[in-house]
MARSE-37581 format. One record per residue: x, y, z of N, C-alpha, C, O, CB in turn; residue in three letters. Coordinates in steps of 0.02 Angstrom, whole numbers, plus 50000, padded with zeros to 5 digits. Glycine has a CB too. Example, Ala and Ser with C-alpha at 12.3 -4.5 7.8 and 13.67 -1.06 7.14 Angstrom:
residues 2
506604971650390506154977550390506604983550390507124983450423505654977650452ALA506424988850354506844994750357506455000250394506705005750402507044997050286SER
//
This chain:
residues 384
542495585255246541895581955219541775575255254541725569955224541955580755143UNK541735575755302541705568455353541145567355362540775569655318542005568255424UNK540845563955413540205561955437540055566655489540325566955544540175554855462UNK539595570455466539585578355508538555576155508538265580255544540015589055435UNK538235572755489537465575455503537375573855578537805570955611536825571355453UNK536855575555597536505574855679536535569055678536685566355624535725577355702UNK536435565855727536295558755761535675557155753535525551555732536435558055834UNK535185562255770534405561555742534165561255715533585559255720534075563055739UNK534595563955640534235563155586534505557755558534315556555501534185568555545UNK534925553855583535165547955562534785542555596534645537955558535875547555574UNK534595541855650534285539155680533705538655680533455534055711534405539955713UNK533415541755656532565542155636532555533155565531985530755560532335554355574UNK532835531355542532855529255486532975522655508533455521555546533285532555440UNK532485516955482532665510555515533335505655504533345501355460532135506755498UNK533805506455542534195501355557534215494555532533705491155530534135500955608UNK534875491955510535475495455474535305497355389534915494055354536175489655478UNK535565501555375535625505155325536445505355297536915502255321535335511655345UNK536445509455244537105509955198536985519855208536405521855203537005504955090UNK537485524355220537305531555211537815531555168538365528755162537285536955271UNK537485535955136538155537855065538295545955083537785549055098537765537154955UNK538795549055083538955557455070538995558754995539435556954957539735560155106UNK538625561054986538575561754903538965566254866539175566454808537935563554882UNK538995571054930539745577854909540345575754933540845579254920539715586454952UNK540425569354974540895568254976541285564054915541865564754895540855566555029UNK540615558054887540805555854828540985559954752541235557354702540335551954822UNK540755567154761540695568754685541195574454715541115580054689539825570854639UNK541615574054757542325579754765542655572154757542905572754701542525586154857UNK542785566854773543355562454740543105559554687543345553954678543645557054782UNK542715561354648542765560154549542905566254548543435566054516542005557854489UNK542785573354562543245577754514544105578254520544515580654482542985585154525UNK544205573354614545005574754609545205568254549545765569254525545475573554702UNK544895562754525545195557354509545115560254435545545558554395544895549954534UNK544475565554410544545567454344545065572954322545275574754267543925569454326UNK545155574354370545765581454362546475577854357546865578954311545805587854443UNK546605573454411547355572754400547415567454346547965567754317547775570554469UNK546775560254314546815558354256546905564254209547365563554168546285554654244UNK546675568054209546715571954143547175574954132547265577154074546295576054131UNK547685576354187548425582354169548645575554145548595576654085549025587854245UNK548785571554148548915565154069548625563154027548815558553990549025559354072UNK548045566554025547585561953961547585556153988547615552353940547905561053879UNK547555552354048547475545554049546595544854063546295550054078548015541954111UNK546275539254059545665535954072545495532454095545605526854074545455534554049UNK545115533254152544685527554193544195526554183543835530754156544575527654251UNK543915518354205543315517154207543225514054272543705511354299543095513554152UNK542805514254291542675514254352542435507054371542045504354331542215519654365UNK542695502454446542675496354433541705494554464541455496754516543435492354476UNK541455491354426540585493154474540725486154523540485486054580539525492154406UNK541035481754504540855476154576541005480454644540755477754694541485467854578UNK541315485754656541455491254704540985490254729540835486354775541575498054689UNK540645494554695539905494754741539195497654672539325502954643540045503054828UNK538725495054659538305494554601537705499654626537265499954583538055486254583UNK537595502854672537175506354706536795511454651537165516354644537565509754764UNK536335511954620536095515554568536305524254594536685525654548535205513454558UNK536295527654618536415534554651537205535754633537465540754608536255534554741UNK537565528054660538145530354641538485528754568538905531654533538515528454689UNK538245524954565538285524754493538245529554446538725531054410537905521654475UNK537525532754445537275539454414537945544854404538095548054353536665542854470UNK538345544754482538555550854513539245548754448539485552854408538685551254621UNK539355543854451540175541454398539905543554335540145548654311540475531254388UNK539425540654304539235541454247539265546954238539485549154184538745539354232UNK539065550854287538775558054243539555563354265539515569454266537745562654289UNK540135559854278540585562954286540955561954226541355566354211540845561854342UNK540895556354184541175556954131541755549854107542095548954057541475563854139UNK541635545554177541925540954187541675532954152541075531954146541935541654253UNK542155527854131541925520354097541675517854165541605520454221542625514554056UNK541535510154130541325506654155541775500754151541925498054098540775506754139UNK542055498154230542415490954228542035486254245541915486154306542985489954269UNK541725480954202541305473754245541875470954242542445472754228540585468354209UNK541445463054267541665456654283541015450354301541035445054332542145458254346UNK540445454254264539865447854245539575453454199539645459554196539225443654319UNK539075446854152538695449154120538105454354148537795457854108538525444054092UNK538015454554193537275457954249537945463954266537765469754270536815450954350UNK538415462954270538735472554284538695474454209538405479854204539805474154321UNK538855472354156538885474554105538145477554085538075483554073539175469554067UNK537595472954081537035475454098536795480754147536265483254129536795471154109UNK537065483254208536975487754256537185493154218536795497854207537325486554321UNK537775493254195538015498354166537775501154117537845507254118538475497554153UNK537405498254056537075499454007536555502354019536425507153982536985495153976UNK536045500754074535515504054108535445509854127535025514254118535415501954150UNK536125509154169536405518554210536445522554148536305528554142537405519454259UNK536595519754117536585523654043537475527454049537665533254049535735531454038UNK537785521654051538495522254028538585520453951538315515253930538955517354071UNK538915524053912538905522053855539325516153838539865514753864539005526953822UNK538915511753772539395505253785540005505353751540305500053746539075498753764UNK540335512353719541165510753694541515511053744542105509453743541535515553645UNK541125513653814541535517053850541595509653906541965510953954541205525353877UNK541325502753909541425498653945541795492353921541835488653871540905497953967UNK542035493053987542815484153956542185479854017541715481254054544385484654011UNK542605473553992542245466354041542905462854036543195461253984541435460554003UNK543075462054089543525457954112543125451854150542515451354148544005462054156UNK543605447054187543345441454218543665433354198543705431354140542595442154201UNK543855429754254544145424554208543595417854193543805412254178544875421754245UNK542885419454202542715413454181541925416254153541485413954189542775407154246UNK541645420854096541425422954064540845418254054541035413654090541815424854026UNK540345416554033539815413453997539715417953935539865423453913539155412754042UNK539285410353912539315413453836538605414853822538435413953764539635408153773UNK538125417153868537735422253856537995431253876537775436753857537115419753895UNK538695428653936539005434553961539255440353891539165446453883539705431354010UNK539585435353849539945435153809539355440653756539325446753744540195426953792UNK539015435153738538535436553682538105443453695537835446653650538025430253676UNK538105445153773537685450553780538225457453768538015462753746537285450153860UNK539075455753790539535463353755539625463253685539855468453661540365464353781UNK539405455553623539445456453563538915459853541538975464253498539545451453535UNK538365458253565537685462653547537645470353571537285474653546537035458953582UNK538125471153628537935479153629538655482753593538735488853589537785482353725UNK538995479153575539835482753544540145485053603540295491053604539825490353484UNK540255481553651540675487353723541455486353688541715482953644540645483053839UNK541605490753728542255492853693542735487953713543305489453697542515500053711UNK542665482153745543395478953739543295472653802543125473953860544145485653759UNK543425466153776543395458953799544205459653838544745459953809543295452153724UNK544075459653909544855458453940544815449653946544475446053982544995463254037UNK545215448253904545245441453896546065437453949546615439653964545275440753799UNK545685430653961546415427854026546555421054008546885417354043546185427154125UNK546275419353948546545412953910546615410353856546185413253823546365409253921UNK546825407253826546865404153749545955400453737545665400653682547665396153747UNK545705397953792545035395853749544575399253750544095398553713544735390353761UNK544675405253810544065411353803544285412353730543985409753682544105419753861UNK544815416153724544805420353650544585416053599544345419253553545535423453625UNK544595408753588544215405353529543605405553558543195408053519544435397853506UNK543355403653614542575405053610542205412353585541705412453550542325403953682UNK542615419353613542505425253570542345425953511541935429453481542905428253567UNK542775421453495542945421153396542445417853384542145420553338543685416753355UNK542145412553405541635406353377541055411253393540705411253343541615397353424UNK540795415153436540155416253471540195423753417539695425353384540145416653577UNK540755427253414540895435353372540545432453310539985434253292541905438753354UNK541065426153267540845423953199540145424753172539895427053120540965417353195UNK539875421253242539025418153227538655425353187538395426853134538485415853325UNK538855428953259538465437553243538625439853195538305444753179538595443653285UNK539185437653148539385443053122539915449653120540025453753076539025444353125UNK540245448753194540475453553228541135453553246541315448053268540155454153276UNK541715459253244542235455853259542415459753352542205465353366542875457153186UNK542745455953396542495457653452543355459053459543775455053438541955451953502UNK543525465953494543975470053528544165466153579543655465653612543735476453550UNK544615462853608545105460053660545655464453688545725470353672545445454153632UNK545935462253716546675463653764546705459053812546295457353854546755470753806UNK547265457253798547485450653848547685453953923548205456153948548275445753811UNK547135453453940547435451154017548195445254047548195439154056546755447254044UNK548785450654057549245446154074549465449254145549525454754172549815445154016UNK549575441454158549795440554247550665442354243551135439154219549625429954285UNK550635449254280551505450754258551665448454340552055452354366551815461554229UNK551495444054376551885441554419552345447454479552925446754497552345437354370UNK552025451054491552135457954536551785457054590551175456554588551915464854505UNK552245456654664551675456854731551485462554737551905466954730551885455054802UNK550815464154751550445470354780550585473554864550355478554891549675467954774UNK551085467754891550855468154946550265468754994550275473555033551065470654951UNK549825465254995549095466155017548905460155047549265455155042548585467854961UNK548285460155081547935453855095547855447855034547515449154985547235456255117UNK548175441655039548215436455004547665435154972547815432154920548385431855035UNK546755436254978546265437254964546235439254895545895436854849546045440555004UNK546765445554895546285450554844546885454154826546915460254816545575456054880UNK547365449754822548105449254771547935445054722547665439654735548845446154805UNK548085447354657547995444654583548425444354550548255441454499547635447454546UNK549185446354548549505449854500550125443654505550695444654483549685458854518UNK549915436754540550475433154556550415427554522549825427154504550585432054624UNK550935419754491550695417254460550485409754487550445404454455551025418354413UNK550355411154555549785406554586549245407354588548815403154601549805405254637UNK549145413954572548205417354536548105414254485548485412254441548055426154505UNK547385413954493547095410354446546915414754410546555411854370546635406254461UNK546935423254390546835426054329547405429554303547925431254331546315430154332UNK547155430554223547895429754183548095426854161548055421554192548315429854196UNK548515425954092548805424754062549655424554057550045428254027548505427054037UNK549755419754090550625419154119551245421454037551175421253976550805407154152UNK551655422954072552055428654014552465421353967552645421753908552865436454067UNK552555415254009552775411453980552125408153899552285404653851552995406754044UNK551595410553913551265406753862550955410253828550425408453804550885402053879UNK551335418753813551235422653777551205419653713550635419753688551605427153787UNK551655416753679552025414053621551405411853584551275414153528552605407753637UNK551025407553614550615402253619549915406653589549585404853541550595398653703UNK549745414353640549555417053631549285420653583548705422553572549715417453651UNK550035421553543550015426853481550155421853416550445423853366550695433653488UNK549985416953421550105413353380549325410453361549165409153303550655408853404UNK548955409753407548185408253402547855415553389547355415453353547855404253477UNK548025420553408547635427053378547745426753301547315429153265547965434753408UNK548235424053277548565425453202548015421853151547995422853091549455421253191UNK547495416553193547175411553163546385414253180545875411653155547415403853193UNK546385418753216545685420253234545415426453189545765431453180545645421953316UNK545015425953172544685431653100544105436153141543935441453115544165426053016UNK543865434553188543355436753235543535443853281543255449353287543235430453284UNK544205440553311544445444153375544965449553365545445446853338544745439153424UNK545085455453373545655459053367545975462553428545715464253481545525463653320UNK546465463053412546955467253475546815471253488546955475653448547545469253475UNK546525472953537546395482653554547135481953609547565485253579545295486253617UNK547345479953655547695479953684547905473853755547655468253760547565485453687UNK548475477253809548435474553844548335477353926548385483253942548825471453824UNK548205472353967547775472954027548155469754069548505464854055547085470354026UNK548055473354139548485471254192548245472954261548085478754275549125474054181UNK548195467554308547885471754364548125466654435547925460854440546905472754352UNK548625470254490549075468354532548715465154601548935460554637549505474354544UNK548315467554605547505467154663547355472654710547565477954687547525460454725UNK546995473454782546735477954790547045479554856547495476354885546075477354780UNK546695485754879546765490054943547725489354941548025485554979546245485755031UNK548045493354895548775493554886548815499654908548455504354890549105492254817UNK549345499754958549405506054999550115509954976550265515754988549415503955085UNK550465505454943551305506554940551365506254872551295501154839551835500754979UNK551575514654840551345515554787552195510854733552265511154672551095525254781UNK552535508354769552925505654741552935497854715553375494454689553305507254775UNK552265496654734552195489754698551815493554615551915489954566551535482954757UNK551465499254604551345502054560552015503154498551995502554437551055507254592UNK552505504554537553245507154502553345500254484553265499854423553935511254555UNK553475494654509553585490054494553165486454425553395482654382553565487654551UNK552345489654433552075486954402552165491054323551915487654277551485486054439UNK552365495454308552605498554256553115497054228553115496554166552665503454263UNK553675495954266554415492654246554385486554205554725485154155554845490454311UNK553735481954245553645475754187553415475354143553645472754092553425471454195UNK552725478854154552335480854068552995484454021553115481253970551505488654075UNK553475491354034553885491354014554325484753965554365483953904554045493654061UNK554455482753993554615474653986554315469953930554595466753886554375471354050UNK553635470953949553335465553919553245471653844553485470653788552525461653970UNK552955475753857553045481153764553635479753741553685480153679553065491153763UNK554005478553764554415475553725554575470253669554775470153611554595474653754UNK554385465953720554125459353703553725458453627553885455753575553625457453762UNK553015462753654552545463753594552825467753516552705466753456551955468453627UNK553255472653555553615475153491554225470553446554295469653386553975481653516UNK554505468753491554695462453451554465458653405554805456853357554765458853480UNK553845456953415553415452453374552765457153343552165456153348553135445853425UNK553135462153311552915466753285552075467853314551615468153273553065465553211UNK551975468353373551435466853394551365476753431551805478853468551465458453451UNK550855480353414550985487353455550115488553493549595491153470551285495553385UNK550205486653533549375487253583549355495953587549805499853603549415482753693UNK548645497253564548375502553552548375504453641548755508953660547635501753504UNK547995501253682547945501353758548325498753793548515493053776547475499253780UNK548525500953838548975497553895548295499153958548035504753955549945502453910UNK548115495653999547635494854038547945493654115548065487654120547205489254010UNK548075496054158548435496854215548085491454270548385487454307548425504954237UNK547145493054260546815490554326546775494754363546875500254338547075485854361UNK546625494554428546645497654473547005497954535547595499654532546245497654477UNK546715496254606547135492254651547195500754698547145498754756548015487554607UNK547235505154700547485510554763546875510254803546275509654788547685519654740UNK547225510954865546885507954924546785514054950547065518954925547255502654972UNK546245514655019546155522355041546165519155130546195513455151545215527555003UNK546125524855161546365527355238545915521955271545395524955260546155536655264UNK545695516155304545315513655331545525515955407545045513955441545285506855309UNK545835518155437546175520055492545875528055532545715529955588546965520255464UNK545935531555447545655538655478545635542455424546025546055392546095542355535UNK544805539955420544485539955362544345548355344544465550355287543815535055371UNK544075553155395543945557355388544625562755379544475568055352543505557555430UNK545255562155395546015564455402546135563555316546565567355294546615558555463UNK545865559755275546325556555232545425554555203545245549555233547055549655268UNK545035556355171544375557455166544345555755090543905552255066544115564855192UNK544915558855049545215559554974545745554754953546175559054965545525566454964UNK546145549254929546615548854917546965548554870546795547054812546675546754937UNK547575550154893547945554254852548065551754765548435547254743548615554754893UNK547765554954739547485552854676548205556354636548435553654585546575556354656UNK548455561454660548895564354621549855559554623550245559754575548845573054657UNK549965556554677550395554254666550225548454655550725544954646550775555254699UNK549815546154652549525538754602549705538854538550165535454515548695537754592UNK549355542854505549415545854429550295546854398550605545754347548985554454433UNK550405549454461551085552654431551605548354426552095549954393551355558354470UNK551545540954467552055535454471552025533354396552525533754362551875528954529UNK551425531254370551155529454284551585535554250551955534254202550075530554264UNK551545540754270551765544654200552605545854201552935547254152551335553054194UNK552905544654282553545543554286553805538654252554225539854209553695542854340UNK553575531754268553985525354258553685520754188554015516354160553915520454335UNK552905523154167552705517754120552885521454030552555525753999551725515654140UNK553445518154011553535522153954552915519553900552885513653882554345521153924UNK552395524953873551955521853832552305525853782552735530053790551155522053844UNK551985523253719552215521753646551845528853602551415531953633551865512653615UNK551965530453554551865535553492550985532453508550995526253503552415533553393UNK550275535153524549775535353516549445530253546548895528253526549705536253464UNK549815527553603549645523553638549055527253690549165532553719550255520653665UNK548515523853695548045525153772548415522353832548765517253826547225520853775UNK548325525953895548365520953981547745521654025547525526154060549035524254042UNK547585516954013546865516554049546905512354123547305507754133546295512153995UNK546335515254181546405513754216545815509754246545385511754207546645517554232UNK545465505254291545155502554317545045504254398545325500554439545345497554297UNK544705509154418544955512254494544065509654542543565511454510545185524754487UNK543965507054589543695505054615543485507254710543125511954727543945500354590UNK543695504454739543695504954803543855512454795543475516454824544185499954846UNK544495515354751544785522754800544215527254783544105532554813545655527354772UNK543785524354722543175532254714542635531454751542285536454757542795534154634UNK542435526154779541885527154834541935523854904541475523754944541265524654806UNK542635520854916542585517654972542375520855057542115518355107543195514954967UNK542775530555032542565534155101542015535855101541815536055159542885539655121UNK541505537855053540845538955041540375536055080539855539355082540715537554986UNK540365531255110539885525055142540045522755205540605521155226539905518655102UNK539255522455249539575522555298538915518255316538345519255295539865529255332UNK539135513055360538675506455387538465510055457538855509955505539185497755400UNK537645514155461537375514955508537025506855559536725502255531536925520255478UNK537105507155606536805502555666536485503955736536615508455776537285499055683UNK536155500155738535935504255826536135496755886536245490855870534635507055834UNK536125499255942536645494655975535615491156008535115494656016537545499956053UNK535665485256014535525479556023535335479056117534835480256151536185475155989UNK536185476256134536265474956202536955476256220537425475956180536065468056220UNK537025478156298537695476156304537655470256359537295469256407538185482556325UNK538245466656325538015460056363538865460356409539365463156385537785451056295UNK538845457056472539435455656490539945450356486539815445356518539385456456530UNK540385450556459540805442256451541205439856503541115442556557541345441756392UNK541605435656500542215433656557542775438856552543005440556607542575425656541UNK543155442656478543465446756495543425451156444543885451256403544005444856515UNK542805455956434542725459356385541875460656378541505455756373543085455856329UNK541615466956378541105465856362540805469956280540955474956249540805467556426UNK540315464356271539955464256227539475471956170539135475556207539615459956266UNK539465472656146539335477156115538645475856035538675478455979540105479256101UNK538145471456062537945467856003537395471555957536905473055991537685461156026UNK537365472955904537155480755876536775474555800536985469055782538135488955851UNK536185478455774535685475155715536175475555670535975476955614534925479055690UNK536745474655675537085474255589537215468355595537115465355648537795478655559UNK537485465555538537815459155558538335459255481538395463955443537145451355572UNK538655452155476539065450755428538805449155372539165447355326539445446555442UNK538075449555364537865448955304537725455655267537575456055208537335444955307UNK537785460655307537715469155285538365470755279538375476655260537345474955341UNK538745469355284539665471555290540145463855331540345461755385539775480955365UNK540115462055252540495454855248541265455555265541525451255300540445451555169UNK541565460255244542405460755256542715458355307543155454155300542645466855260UNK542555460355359543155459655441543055452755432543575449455428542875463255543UNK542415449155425542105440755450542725438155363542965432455360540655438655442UNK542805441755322543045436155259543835439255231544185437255185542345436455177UNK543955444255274544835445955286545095447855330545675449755331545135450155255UNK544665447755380544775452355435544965458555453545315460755498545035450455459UNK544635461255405544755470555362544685471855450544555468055497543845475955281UNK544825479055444544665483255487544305489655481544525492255429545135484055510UNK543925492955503543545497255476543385505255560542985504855606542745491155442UNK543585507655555543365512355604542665511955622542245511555578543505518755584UNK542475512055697541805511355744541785516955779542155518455826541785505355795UNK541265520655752541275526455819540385525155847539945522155816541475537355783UNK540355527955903539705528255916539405536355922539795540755942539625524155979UNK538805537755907538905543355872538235548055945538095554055954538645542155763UNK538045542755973537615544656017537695548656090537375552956118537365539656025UNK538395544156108539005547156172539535550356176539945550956130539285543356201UNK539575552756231540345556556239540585555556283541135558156294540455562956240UNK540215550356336540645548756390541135545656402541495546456353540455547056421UNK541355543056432542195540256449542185536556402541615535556379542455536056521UNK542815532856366542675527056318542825521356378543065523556431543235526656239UNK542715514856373542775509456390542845505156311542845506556251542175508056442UNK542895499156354543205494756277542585488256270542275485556316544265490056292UNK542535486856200542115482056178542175479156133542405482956090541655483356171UNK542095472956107541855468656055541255471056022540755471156057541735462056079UNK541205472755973540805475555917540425469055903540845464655911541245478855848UNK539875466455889539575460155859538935459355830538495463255850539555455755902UNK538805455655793538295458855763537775450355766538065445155783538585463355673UNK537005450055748536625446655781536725438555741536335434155759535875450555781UNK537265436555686537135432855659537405425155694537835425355738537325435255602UNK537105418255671537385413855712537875410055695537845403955687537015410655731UNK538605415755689539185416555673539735417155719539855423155724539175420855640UNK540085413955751540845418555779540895423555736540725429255751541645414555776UNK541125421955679541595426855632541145432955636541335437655600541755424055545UNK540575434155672540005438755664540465444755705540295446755760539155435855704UNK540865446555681541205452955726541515458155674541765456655619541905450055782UNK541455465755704541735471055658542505472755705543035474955682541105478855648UNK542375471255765543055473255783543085470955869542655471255912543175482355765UNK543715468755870543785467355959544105473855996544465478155970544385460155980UNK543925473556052544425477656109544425486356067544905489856052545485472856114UNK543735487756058543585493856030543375501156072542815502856089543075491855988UNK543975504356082543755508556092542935512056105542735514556052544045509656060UNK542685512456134541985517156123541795521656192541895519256248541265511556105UNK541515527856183541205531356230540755524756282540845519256255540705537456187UNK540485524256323539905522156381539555520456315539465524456268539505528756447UNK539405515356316538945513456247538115509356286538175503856313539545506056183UNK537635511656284537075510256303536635507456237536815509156181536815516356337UNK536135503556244535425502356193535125504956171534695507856205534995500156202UNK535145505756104534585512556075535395516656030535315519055974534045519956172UNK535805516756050536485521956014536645519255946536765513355934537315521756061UNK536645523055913536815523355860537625523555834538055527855847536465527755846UNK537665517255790538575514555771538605515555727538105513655697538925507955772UNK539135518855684539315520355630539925516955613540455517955643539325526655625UNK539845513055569540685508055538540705511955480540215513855448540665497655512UNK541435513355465541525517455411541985515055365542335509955368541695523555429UNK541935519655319542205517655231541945509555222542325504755220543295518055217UNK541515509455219541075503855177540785506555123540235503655119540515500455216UNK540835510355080540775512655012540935509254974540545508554928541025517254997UNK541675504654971541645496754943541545492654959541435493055020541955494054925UNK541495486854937541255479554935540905480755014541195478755064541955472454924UNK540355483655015540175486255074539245482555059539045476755057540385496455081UNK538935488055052538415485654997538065478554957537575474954968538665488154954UNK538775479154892538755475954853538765469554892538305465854875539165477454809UNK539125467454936539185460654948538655458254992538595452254987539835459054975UNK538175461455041537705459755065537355454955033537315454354972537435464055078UNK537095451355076536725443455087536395442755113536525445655166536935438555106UNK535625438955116535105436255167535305430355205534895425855215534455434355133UNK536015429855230536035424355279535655423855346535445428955374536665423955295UNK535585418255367534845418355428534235422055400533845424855439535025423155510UNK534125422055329533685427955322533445433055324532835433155313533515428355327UNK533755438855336533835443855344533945449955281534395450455239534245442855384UNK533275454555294533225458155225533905461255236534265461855286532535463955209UNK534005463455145534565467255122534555473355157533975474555174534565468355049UNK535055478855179535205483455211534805490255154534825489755093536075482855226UNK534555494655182534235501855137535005504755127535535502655150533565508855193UNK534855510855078535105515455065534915520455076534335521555059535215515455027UNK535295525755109535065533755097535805538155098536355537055125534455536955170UNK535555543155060536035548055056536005556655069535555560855071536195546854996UNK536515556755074536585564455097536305572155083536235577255117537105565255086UNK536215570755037535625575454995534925574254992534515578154967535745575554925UNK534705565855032533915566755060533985566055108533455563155123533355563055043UNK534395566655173534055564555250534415571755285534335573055344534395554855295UNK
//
């Protein structure tokens, strides 16, 4: 299920664009709904991923939640017509219209990361009338191994609730009449390739249920997050990922309790191969030792390489001749304006059409009018 359409019919369509495979997206929600389900476990799906209405639709109507992290995803979600028991809001710095808009629709659960969110819950729940569902978001201090960016799970992150000021914790819920325990929440950070920071991450929640049981405390939810990373290397080899030994590390190592839920937060792995950053090449320009490759995309259509220096596969989809090597670059008045150096490519001429791939996450979503420049189109596989 790779990137198989013509070049022409891709090319007919003005430059740059977002292409989505739409069968490629709705064969990885049925692998992520099948192997959730030989556990009864539950995901919701994270939307800062990517908020694209099409794909959205495609989750929803698979049967999948909804994970925000602003009031306007929580709102997106309500629109798509996700139902609202079925959405959590996480986030560590909430507003209290953010707030006020999941008390007014009842979503199913405030992932909370501090002692004064949860009294503002309580003060803003009171007003309504309403008592508002929590789970503490706690920082179990587990490396993900990943880019320093978009590691969370450590306790130099700023989200979370550190295990030392649990105490503190459960001692201010005891006073709050508003807010109740639905459970707890945990999330290590992203594009995790090594499913043993996962094992790790069970051993501590392990740990910490403990803890809670001790203090006669029994969380209905245990909330995992998300965090599995997919093939940026070879995208089409590895198109799916492996959703089944993901699942199965949770049901090996995380001992849950007599009627406990494990819920998950999965993001990047359900649409990241889906999407693919079409471009047409510009110029080739020559440098002192390397030449140039400068194509209408830029870093405001696919922010990553310029803000981690992700890497993303470049093919050109127009040639087959010899490859020679190039700097990928795109028109903004940026250095950091680059998808990749010393790139492989066929004879690359003006007018060819570039395809950067698995931008299905934070692909999209993160686009910007820097230098001014309209937002990137969408199209997908089932209209072009």
């Amino acid at each position: 299920m790779g990137f198989n359409l013509p070049v022409d019919r891709l090319s007919q369509q003005q430059t740059p664009y977002y292409y989505y495979n739409m069968e490629l997206l709705n064969a990885t929600l049925d692998a992520v709904r099948t192997e959730a389900n030989e556990y009864g476990f539950k995901v919701h799906y994270a939307i800062k991923a990517n908020a694209n209405d099409r794909v959205l639709g495609a989750i929803k109507n698979a049967g999948f939640g909804a994970d925000c992290v602003s009031g306007n995803e929580v709102k997106k979600a309500l629109e798509t017509g996700f139902n609202s028991d079925s959405v959590v809001f996480a986030g560590v710095g909430k507003a209290d219209w953010e707030i006020n808009l999941g008390l007014e629709n009842d979503i199913a659960c405030f992932n909370v990361e501090s002692i004064p969110e949860l009294e503002i819950i309580n003060e803003l729940a009171e007003k309504k009338g309403k008592i508002a569902k929590v789970a503490l978001r706690i920082n179990p201090n587990v490396n993900a191994n990943t880019h320093h960016y978009i590691t969370t799970g450590l306790e130099e992150n700023k989200f979370g609730i550190n295990q030392w000021d649990l105490e503190n914790v459960i001692e201010v819920l005891a006073q709050l009449k508003n807010v109740e325990l639905e459970g707890i929440h945990f999330h290590i950070g992203s594009q995790i390739t090594d499913l043993l920071s996962f094992k790790d991450l069970c051993l501590r929640v392990n740990e910490l249920q403990k803890w809670f049981i001790s203090h006669h405390i029994f969380p209905k939810v245990v909330n995992v997050g998300g965090g599995l990373g997919i093939d940026y290397e070879q995208p089409d080899e590895n198109a799916i990922p492996d959703f089944k030994s993901f699942f199965r590390v949770f049901d090996e190592f995380l001992e849950l309790k007599p009627g406990q839920e494990l819920h998950f937060e999965l993001g990047r792995s359900m649409v990241g191969q889906c999407g693919t950053l079409i471009s047409r090449v510009l110029y080739i320009k020559n440098g002192v030792n390397t030449k140039f490759a400068i194509i209408d995309a830029g870093m405001s259509d696919l922010i990553r390489p310029a803000l981690y220096q992700a890497y993303h596969k470049i093919e050109n989809l127009s040639s087959t001749q010899a490859t020679e090597k190039y700097d990928v670059v795109g028109p903004i008045c940026e250095s950091s304006d680059c998808f990749g150096k010393a790139v492989d490519l066929p004879k690359t001429d003006r007018g060819d059409i570039i395809a950067i791939r698995s931008t299905g996450a934070y692909g999209e979503i993160m686009a910007n009018r820097y230098n001014l420049r309209e937002l990137p189109s969408a199209y997908y596989s089932d209209e072009i």
